[in-house]
C-alpha positions as CSV (number, residue, x, y, z in Angstrom):
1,X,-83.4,31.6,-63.9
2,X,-85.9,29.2,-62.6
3,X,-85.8,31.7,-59.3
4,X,-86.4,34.6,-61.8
5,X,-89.6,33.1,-62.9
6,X,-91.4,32.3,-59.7
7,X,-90.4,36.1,-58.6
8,X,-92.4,37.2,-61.9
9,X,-95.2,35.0,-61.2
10,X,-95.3,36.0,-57.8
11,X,-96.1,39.7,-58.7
12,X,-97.7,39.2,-61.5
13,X,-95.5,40.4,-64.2
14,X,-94.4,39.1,-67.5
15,X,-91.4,37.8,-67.8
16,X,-88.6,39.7,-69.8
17,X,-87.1,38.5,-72.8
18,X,-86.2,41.4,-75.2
19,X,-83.8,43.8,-74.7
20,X,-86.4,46.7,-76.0
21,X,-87.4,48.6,-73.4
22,X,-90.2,51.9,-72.8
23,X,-87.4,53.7,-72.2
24,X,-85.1,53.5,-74.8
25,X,-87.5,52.9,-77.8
26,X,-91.4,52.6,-77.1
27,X,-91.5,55.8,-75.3
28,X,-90.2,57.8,-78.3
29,X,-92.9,56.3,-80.4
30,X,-95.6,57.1,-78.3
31,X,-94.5,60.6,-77.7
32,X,-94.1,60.9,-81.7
33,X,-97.2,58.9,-82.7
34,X,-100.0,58.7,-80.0
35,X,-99.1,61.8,-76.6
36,X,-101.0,64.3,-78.8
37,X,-104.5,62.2,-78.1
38,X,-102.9,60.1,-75.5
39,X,-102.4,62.5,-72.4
40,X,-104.0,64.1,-69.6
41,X,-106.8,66.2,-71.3
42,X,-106.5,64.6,-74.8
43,X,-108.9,63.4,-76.8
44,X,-108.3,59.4,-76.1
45,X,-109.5,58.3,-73.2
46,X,-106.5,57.3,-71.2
47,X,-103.0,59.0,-71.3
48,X,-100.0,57.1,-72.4
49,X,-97.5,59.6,-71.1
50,X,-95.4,57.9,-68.6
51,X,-94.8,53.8,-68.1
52,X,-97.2,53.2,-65.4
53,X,-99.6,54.6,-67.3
54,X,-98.4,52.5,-70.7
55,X,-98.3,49.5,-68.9
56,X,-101.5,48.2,-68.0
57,X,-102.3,48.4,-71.9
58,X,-99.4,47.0,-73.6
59,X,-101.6,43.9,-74.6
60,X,-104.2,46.1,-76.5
61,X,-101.7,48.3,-77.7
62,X,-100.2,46.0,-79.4
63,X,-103.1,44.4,-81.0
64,X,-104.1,47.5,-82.1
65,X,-101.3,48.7,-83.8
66,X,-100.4,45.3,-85.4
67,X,-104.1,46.0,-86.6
68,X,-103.2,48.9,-87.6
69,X,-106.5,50.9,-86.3
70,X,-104.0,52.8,-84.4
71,X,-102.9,55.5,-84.3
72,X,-106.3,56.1,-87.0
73,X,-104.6,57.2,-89.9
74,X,-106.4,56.2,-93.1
75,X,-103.8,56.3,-96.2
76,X,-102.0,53.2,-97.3
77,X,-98.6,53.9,-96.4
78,X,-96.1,54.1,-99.8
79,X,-99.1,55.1,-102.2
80,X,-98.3,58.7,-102.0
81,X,-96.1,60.7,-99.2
82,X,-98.2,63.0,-96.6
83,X,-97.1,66.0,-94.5
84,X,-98.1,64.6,-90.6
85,X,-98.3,61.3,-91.5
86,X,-99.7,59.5,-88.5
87,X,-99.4,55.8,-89.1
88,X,-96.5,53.6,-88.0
89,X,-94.2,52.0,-90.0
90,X,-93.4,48.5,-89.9
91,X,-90.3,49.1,-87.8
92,X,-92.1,50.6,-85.6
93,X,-95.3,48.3,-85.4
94,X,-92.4,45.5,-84.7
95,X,-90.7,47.0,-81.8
96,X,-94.0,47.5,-80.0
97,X,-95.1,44.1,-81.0
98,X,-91.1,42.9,-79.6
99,X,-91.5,44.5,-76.4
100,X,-95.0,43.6,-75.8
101,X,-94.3,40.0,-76.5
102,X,-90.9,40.1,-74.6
103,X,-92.5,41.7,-71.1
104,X,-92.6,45.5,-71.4
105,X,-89.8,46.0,-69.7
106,X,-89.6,49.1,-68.5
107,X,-85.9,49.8,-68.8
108,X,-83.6,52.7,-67.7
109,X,-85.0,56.1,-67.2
110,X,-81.8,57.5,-68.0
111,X,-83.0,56.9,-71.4
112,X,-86.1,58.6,-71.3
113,X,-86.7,61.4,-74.0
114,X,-87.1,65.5,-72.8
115,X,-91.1,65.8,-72.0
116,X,-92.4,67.1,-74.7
117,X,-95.6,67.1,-76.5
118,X,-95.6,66.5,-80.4
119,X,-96.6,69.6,-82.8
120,X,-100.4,69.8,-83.6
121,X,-101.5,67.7,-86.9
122,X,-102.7,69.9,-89.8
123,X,-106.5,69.4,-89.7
124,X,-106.9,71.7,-93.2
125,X,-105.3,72.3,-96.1
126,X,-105.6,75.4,-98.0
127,X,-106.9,75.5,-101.8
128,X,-109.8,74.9,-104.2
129,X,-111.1,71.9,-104.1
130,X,-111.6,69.8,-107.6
131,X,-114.0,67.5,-107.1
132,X,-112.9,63.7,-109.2
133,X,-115.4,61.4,-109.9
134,X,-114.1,58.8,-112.4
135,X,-111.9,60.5,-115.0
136,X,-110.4,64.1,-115.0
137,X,-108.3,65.6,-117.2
138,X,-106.6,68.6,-117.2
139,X,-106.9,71.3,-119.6
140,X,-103.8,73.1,-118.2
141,X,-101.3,72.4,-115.5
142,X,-102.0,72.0,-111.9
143,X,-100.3,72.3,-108.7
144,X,-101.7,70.4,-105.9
145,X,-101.2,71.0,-102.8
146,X,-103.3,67.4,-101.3
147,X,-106.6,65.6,-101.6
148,X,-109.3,65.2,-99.4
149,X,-112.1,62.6,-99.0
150,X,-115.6,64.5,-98.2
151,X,-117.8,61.7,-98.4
152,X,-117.3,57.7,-98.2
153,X,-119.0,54.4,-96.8
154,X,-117.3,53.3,-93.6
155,X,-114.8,50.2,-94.2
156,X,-115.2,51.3,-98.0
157,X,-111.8,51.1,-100.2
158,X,-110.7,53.5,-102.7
159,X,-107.5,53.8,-104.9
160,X,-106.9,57.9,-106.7
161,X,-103.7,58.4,-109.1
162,X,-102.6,60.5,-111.9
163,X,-101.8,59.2,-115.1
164,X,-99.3,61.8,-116.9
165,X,-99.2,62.6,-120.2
166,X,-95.5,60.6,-121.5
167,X,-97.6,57.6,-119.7
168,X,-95.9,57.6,-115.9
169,X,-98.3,57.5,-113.2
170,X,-98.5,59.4,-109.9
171,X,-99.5,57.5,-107.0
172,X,-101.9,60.3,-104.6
173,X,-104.1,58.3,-102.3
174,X,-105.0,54.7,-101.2
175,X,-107.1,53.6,-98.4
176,X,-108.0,50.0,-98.0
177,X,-110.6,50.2,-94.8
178,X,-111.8,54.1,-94.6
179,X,-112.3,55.2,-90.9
180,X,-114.7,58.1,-90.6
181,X,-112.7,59.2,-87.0
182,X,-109.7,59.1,-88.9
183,X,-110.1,61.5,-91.8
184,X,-109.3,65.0,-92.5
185,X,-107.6,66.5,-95.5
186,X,-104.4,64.8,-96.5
187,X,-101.7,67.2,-97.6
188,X,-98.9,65.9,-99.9
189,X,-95.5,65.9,-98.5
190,X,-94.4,68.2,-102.2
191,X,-96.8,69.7,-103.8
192,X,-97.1,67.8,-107.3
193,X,-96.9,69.9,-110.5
194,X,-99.5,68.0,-113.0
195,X,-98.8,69.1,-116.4
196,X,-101.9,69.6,-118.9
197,X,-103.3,66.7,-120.6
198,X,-103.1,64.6,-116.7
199,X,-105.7,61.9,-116.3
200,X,-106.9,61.6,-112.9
201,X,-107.9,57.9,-112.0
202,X,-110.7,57.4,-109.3
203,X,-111.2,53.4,-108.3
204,X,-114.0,53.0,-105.8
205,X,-116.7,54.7,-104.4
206,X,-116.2,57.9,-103.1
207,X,-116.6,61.3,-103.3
208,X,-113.0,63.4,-103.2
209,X,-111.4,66.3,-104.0
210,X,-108.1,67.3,-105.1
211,X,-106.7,70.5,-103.5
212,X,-105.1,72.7,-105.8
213,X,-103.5,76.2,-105.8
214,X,-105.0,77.6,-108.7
215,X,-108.3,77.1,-110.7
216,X,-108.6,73.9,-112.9
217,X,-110.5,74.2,-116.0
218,X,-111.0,70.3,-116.7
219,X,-112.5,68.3,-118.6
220,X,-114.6,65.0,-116.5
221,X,-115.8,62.0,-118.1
222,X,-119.2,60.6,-117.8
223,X,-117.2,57.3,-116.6
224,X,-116.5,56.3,-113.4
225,X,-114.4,53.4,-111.9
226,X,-116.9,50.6,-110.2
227,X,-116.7,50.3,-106.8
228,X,-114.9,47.8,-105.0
229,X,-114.7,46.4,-101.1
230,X,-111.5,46.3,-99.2
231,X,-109.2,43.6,-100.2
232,X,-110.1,43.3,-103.9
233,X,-108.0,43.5,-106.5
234,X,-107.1,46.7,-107.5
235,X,-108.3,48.0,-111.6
236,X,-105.7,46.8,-113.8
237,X,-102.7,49.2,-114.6
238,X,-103.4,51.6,-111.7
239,X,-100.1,51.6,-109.5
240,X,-99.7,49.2,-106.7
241,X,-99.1,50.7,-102.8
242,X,-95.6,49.7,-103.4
243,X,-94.2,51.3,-106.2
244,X,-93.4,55.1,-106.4
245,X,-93.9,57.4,-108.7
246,X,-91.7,57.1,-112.1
């Protein structure tokens, strides 16, 4: 062991104390999660495509993703459920934190995943767009198909749900630090069929729209929710980022 050590010092490399490898587990993430931006010709600015190229940034990878600032992806995960969902989950951020921590080993190319690039992300989502601004109700039912912030403060925090007419609530967006670079149009993983007499809740400051496949003749409230900063506590009896909808 002790032999082991002074050959790792010697070249310069971590030493290797996890059993998670790039090729087994962290490879498949970043192909999943970051290749689309992260390869030759993306939009990042260095590729993450093979382990050589990982490597040399496994220490800011992980701080970033235990930061969660990347991959940018600006909805709270479990306060509603997106198509092309972006963020990691916490298995996820934990592996790469693992292997970071443990070496970054590079492991067994046998276990490498096909090359492959991931599918494009949905930039748009097709629909009118409601505007919400406090409270909304709806004079008859509604599909929609997502919502979409078209104007907030950078770092700003805003929570949006549905509160339905036998009292159950729908949770449909939460961010807690809004990223500019990260947004686009968020489009729900079903489309959610809001019956008539639905109470759209808007906590924060922010101008949003929900995207719906049909008109909506509503009725808005001269109300609106005060605005809050990230971190605060959240306006009693709207739903927490943990619960799902009832």
């Amino acid at each position: 062991m002790f032999g082991a050590v002074i050959f790792s010092l010697i070249l310069g490399h971590d030493i290797v104390t996890t059993k998670i490898t790039w090729a087994r587990e962290i490879s498949r993430i970043v192909q999943q999660r970051c290749a689309s931006c992260h390869r030759a010709g993306g939009s990042a600015p260095f590729a993450l495509a093979t382990y050589d190229e990982a490597r040399p940034w496994a220490r800011s990878i992980a701080e970033e993703v235990l930061e969660r600032r990347m991959p940018p992806w600006n909805p709270v995960k479990g306060f509603g459920q997106f198509r092309h969902e972006a963020g990691l989950s916490q298995e996820e951020i934990g592996l790469i934190a693992d292997w970071v921590e443990g070496g970054a080993p590079r492991g067994d190319p046998r276990y490498l995943p096909p090359a492959a690039l991931p599918a494009p992300v949905a930039r748009t989502v097709a629909g009118l767009r409601v505007p919400v601004a406090g409270q909304l109700v709806f004079a008859k039912p509604l599909t929609a198909r997502g919502i979409a912030v078209t104007r907030m403060a950078e770092g700003a925090a805003i929570s949006v749900w549905a509160e339905l007419p036998d009292g159950s609530t729908e949770p449909l967006l939460e961010i807690a630090h809004f990223r500019s670079a990260a947004n686009q149009p968020y489009e729900f993983l079903t489309p959610l069929a809001l019956p008539a007499g639905t109470r759209l809740h808007l906590e924060g400051t922010a101008t949003v729209a929900l995207i719906s496949s049909g008109a909506l003749p509503a009725r808005q409230s001269a109300r609106s929710a005060p605005g809050r900063t990230a971190g605060s506590a959240a306006t009693p009896g709207a739903p927490r980022a943990e619960e799902r909808s009832r």
